[in-house]
C-alpha angles and dihedrals in degrees: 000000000000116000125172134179132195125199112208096187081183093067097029093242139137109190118193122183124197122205119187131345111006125193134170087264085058091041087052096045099052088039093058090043083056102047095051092050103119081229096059113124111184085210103063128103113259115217103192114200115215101160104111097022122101104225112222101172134108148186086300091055104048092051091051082039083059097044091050088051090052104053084053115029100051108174125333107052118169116236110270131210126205126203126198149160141234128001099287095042090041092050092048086042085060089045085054092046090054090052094052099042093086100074094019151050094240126169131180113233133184090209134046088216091058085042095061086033086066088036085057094247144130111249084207095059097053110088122230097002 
């Protein structure tokens, strides 16, 4: 499993990208080294990229997924979009989404253009996406 992440303060915008089988232990590892990232902003908007990755979590993980978040995130979340592939990826993306939704505005897209569009940014402006 790869997974990467680039924070663009300019544009307020974490992007992680996901490649293989994903797990909560993948999710949670991406997500500390994010978070202690000297760019991190809790504030800015997340754009998770699901689209390669192969989703193995359940109803377990994303509520170890939440309780990770929230001894982290405290108040003040961006909104996040998540973008995934295929009907399996797309239904534990949702799982994920519902997760996250309560600390943030999160919504599951099939496009990353539709993603940014929801994140009030231009899909043009993002680099390599």
């Amino acid at each position: 499993m790869a997974s990467t992440y680039l924070i663009l303060p300019e544009k307020r915008l974490i992007i992680e990208r996901f490649t293989g089988p994903t797990g909560f232990e993948e999710i949670k590892n991406l997500l500390s080294r994010v978070f202690s990232d000297p760019l991190f902003d809790r504030t800015f908007h997340t754009l998770m990229d699901f689209t390669n990755a192969v989703l193995k979590t359940g109803l377990e993980e994303v509520a170890l997924l939440r309780e990770f978040i929230s001894s982290v995130a405290e108040s003040g979340i961006g909104s996040t979009a998540i973008v995934a592939a295929g009907t399996m990826g797309t239904a534990l993306a949702m799982l994920i989404s519902k997760g996250l939704s309560f600390f943030t505005p999160s919504e599951v897209f099939s496009t990353g253009e539709a993603a940014l569009n929801f994140l009030g940014l231009d899909f043009s402006e993002i680099p390599d996406f």
